[in-house]
ROZA-33525 format. One line per field, with one value per residue (C-alpha): x, y negated, z; residue number from 1. Coordinates in steps of 0.05 Angstrom, whole numbers. Layout:
xx: (X|...)
yy: (Y|...)
zz: (Z|...)
kevex: (NUM|...)
// end
This chain:
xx: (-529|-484|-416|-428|-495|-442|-391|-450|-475|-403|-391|-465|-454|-375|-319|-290|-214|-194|-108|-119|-63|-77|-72|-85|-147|-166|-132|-195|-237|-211|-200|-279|-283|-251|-325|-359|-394|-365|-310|-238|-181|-119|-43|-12|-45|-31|-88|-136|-170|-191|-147|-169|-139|-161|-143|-93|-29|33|60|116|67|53|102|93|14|26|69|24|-29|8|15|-51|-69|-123|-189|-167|-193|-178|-230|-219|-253|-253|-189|-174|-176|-131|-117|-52|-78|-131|-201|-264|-295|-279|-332|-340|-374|-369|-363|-434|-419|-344|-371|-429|-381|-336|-381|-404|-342|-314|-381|-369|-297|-325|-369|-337|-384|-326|-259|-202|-147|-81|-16|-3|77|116|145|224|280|306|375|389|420|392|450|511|563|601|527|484|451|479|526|598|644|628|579|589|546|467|442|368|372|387|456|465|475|545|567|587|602|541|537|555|616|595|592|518|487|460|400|391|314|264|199|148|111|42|73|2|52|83|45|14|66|139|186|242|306|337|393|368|414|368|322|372|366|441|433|369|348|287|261|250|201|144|86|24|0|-10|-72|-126|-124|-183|-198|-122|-107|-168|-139|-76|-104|-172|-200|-229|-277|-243|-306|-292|-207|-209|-264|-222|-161|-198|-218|-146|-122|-168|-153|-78|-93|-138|-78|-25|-67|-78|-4|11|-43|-98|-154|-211|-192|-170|-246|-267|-215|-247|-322|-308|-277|-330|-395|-355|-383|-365|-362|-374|-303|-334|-326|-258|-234|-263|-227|-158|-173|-183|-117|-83|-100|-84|-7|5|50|105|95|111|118|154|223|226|237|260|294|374|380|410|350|308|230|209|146|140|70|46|127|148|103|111|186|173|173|114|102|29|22|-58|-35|-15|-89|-135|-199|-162|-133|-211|-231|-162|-127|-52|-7|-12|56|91|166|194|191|173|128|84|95|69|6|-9|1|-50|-96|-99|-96|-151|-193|-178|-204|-277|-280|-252|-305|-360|-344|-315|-384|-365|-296|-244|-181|-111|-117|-52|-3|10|-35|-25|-42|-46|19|52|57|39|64|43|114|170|176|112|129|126|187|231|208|223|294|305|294|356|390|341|323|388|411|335|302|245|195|218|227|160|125|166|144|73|84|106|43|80|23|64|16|47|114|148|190|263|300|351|301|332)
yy: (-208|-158|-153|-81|-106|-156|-115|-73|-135|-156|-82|-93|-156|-174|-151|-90|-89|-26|-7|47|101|119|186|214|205|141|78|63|81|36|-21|-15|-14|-87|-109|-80|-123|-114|-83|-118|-86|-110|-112|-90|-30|-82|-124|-60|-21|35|73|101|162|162|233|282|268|323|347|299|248|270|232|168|166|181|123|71|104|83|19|1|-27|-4|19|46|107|151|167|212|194|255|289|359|407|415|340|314|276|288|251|222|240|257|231|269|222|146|83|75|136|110|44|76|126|65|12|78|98|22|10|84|45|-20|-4|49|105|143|131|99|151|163|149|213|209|215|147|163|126|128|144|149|86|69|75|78|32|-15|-58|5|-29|26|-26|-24|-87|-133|-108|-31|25|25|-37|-19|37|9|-9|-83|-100|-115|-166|-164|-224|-249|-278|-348|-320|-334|-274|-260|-194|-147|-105|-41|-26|25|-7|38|83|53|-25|-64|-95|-26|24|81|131|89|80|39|48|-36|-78|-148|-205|-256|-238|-213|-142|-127|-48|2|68|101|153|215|244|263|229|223|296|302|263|306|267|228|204|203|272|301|258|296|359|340|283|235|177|114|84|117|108|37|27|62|17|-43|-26|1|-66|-113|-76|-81|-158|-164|-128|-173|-229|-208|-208|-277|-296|-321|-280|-313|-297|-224|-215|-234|-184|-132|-154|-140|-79|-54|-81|-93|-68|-49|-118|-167|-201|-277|-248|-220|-285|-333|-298|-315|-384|-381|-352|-396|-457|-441|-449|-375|-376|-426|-410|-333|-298|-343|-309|-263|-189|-194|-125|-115|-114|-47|-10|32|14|62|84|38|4|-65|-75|-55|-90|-158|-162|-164|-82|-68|5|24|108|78|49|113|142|141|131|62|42|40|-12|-55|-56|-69|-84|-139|-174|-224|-237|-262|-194|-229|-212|-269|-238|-175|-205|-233|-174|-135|-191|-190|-117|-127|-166|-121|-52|-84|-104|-39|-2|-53|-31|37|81|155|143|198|198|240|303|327|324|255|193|114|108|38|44|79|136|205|270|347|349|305|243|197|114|124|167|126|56|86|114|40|12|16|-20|-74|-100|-104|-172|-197|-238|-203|-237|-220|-150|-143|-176|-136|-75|-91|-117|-51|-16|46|99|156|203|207|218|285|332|298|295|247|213|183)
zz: (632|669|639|613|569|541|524|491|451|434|398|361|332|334|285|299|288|261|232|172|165|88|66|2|-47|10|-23|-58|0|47|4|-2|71|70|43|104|143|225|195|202|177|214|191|257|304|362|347|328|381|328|284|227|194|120|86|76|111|119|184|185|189|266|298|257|268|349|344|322|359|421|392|405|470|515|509|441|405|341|277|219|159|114|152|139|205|249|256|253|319|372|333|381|314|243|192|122|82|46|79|97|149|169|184|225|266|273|309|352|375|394|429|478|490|514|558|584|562|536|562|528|493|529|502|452|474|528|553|552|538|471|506|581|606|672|721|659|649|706|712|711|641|599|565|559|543|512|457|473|497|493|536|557|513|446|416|404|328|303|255|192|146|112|31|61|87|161|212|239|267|226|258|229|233|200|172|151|128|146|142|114|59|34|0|48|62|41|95|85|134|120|149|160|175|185|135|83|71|66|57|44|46|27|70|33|85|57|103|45|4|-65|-78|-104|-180|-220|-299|-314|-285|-323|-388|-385|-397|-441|-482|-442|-463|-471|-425|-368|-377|-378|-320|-273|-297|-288|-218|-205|-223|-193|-132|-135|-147|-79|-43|-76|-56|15|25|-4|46|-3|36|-3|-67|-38|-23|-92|-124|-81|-93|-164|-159|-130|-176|-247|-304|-373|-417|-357|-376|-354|-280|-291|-327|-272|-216|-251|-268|-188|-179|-229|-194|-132|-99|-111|-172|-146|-76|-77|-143|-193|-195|-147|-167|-244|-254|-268|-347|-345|-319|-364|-375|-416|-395|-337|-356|-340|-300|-374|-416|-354|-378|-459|-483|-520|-499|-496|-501|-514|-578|-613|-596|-654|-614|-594|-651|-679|-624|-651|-599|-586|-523|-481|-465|-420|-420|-353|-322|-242|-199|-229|-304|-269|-245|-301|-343|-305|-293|-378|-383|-333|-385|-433|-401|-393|-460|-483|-441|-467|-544|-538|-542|-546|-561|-533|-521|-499|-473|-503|-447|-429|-418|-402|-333|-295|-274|-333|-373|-341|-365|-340|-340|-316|-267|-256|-254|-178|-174|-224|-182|-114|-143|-167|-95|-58|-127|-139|-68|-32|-21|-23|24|66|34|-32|-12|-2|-60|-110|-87|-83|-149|-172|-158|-121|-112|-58|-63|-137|-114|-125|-75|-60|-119|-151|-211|-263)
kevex: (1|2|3|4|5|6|7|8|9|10|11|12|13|14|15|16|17|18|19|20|21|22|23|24|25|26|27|28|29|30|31|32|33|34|35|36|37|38|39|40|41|42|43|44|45|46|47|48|49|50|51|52|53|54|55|56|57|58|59|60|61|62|63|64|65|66|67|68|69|70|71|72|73|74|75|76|77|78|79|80|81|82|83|84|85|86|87|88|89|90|91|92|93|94|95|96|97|98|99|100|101|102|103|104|105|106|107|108|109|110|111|112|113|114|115|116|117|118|119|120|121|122|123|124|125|126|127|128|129|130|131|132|133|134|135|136|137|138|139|140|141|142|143|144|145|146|147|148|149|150|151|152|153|154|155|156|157|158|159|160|161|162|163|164|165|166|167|168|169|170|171|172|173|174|175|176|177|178|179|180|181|182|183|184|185|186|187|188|189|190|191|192|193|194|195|196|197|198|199|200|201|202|203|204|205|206|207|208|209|210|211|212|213|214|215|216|217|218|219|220|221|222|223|224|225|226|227|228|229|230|231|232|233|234|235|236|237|238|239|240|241|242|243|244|245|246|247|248|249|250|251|252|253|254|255|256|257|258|259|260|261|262|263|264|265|266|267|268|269|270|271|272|273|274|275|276|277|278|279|280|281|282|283|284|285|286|287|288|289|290|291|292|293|294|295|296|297|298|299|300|301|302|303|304|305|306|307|308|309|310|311|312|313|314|315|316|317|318|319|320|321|322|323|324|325|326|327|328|329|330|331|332|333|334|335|336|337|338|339|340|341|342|343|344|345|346|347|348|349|350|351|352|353|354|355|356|357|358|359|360|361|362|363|364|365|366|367|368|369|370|371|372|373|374|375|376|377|378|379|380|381|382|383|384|385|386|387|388|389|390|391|392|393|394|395|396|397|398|399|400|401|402|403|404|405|406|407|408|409|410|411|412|413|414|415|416|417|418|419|420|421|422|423|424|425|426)
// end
């Protein structure tokens, strides 16, 4: 077999690694594409040979998309799944459709790559210095002294006493916005020392639209049955489990989460419950989530959801609903207020939207202005949780460890598309 026909067979039949930028209305779309069979969804565009761009993005996204484009080493090439024209980025092909027609358009275009039917995608910027140094300085490195200047082009980091009291660099670095363990669109400017994050800054650029809304939008403005509510919580949740349990590397169980997501039904609460006695028994708890993020005892909740409700407050906007109150139902609470206490919360509230949905009939609900979302309480007016949790940020994480950093945000369900203009939030 010639090495062309093998290339050929190797796109038919192998896995097809593929880095998603996320825009908005496409966090549910490519968590489904996780279940697709050829389809492997990397954490880093330098093992992917396809990126995918998922959705709306702004113009300030440009840059950041070109980057990880380039990223990606050769043959590499660029799809748009359901991208609005002109393209932030040059596409080989932009798919309207589900992920039936992604995944199609996505074996294609890897197979024209390989063997060289369609030629690999340049570099989208210009390969320049960050600053000139070539020929500065008394070497010609672009340092000065000792620890001066730009050597190569970038500055070396100074040091600055650490919480030990010993003196070690601290390397100021930007992470973000398409990092696989943030939520699409957050970009984080940190100072690590070691892997203490001894200052942040949030990036107010604005790199994901305003996502185009669902159930709880529609809820906001007009009853809504109580069936339809709590599927779409259920599924919101069990997919904010499979990506909290594809960060703490428990891939297996991620797949499950997904799975269900996808094929749960109203009542079907066996399925829901066997997953977390599947979670429960694994390392998970102890390894990575007992402890880590509990909040500062000064910062408001109110109207935070399942963070709330993980830390003890009993706030529920679903309780003061009539159509609820006739299916019995009352808050769900846990009291450490970790990132563990979070899980848990939604993995019950979890439960407790498919059994809702199972007994609620023609129930209705809201419709008068505000609604309990999965993440909190939602008004027509006024900050969403999303705002309030990425104002809290630059308080709550500094002085974390990186891995801490990361599994308190994920636990804090942060959907950007949800975020308003730059503002100061209270």
């Amino acid at each position: 077999m010639e090495l062309k026909e093998r290339l050929a067979h190797l796109a038919k039949t192998g896995d097809v690694p593929v880095f998603a930028v996320v825009g908005s209305g496409h966090r549910s779309p490519v968590r489904r594409l996780r279940l697709s069979d050829g389809i492997n969804l990397v954490a880093s565009p330098r093992h992917a040979a396809v990126l995918l761009v998922a959705g709306t993005l702004t113009e300030a996204a440009t840059e950041t998309v070109s980057r990880v484009h380039d990223q990606m080493a050769g043959p590499r090439v660029t799809v748009g799944w359901n991208h609005p024209e002109p393209s932030i980025v040059p596409l080989a092909e932009n798919v309207v459709g589900g992920v039936p027609d992604v995944t199609a358009a996505i074996r294609q275009q890897f197979a024209n790559v390989l063997t060289g039917t369609t030629p690999g995608e340049p570099p989208l910027l210009p390969n320049v210095d960050p600053v000139e140094w070539r020929g500065v300085g008394p070497y010609g490195h672009g340092g000065a002294g000792m620890t001066g200047g730009n050597p190569y082009g970038r500055p070396l980091p100074l040091r600055a006493p650490a919480r030990d009291t010993l003196e070690l660099d601290q390397l100021p670095i930007t992470i973000g916005p398409w990092f696989a363990g943030f939520p699409p669109g957050l970009a984080l400017r940190v100072l690590l020392q070691g892997d203490v994050v001894q200052g942040l800054e949030v990036d107010s650029t604005r790199f994901v639209s305003d996502g185009p809304g669902g159930v709880f939008e529609r809820a906001l403005r007009e009853p809504t049955l109580i069936r339809d509510l709590e599927m779409d919580r259920a599924r919101h949740h069990l997919e904010w489990m499979a990506d909290a349990l594809l960060i703490c590397g428990v891939d297996r169980l991620a797949l499950r989460a997904d799975r269900l997501a996808s094929t749960i039904e109203a009542g079907d609460v066996q399925r829901v419950d066997r997953l977390i006695a599947s979670v429960r028994r694994s390392l998970l708890r102890p390894m990575t989530m007992r402890g880590v993020g509990v909040l500062p005892p000064d910062v408001d909740l109110t109207g935070l959801g399942p963070v709330a409700r993980a830390a003890g407050v009993a706030e529920d906007a679903r309780a003061a609903e009539d159509g609820y109150d006739d299916l019995g139902f009352t808050p769900v609470t846990h009291s450490a207020g970790d990132a563990w206490a979070r899980f848990s919360q939604r993995a019950q509230e979890t439960t407790q939207a498919i059994d809702l949905a199972g007994r609620a009939g023609n129930r209705i609900a809201f419709g008068n202005g505000a609604v309990e979302a999965p993440d909190g309480l939602h008004r027509v007016e006024g900050a969403r949780p999303a705002d309030r949790f990425v104002a809290m940020l630059e308080v709550v994480l500094n002085g974390e460890e990186w891995g801490d950093l990361v599994t308190t945000i994920q636990s804090f369900d942060i959907d950007m598309e949800s975020v308003s203009a730059p503002k100061d939030v209270p």
